[in-house]
C-alpha positions as CSV (number, residue, x, y, z in Angstrom):
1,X,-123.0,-66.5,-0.4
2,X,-119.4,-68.1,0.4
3,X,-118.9,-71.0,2.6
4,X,-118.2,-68.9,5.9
5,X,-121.5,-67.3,5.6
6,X,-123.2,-70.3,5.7
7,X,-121.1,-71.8,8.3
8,X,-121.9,-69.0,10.5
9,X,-125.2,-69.0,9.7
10,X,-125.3,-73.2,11.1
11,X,-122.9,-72.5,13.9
12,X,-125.3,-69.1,14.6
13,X,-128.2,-72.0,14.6
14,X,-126.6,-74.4,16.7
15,X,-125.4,-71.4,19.4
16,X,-130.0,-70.6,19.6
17,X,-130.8,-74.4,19.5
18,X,-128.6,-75.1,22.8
19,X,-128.9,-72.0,24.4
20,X,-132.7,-73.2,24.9
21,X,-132.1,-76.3,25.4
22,X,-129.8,-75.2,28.2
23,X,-132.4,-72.7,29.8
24,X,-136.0,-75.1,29.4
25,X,-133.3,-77.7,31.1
26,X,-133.2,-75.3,33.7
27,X,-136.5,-74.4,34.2
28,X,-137.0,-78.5,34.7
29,X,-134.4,-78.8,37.2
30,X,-136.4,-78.2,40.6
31,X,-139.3,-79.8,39.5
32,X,-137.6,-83.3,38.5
33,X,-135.6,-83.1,42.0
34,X,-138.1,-82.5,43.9
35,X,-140.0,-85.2,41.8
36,X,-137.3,-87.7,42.6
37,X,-137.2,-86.9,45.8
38,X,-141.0,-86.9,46.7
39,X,-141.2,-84.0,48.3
40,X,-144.9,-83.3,49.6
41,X,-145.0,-80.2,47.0
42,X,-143.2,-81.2,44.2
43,X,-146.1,-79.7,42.0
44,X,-145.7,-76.4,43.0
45,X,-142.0,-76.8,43.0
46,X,-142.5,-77.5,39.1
47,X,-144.2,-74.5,38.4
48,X,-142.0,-72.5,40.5
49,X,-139.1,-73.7,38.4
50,X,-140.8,-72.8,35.4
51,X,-142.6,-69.3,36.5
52,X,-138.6,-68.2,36.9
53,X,-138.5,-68.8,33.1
54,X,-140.5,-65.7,32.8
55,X,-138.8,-64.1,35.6
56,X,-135.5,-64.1,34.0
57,X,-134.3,-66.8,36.6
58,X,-134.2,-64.3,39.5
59,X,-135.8,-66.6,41.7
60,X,-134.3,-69.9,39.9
61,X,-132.1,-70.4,43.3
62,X,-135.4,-70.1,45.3
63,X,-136.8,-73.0,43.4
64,X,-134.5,-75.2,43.9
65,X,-133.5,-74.7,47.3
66,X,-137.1,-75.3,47.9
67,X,-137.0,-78.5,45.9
68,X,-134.1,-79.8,48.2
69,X,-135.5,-78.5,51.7
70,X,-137.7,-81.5,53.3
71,X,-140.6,-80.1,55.3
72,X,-140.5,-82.0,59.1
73,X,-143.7,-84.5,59.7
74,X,-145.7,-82.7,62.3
75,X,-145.5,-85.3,65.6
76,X,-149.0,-85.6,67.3
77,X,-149.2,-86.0,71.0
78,X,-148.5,-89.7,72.1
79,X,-147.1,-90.6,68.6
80,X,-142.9,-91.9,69.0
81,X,-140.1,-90.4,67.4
82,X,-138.4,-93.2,65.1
């Protein structure tokens, strides 16, 4: 085997290694913004991000839109608005 073959072989490697790095990353993303943002669902935010994993990301954008959205405080009767 010559020295190109192996340095495609590593550079091959490398290309896999990042590529899921890049897409778990990805599945993470809504889940650590809605995290940081404490949003009331940020649970189910998580495994939305992740369940578009095995969705091939189709619903990715759905996720974390979600994760950014704030759901409004119900007001009670008599309660002020601050």
């Amino acid at each position: 085997m010559s020295w190109l073959d192996i340095f495609a072989w590593i550079v091959l490697i490398i290309l896999l290694v990042s590529t899921v790095a890049v897409v778990v990353f990805l599945a993470m993303l809504p889940g650590m913004i809605a995290k940081k943002r404490n949003h009331p669902w940020a649970q189910a935010v998580t495994v939305a991000g992740w369940v578009t994993l095995f969705l091939g990301f189709a619903l990715w954008p759905v996720a974390l839109i979600w994760a950014y959205v704030d759901i409004p405080r119900v007001q009670r009767a008599g309660e002020a608005m601050s």
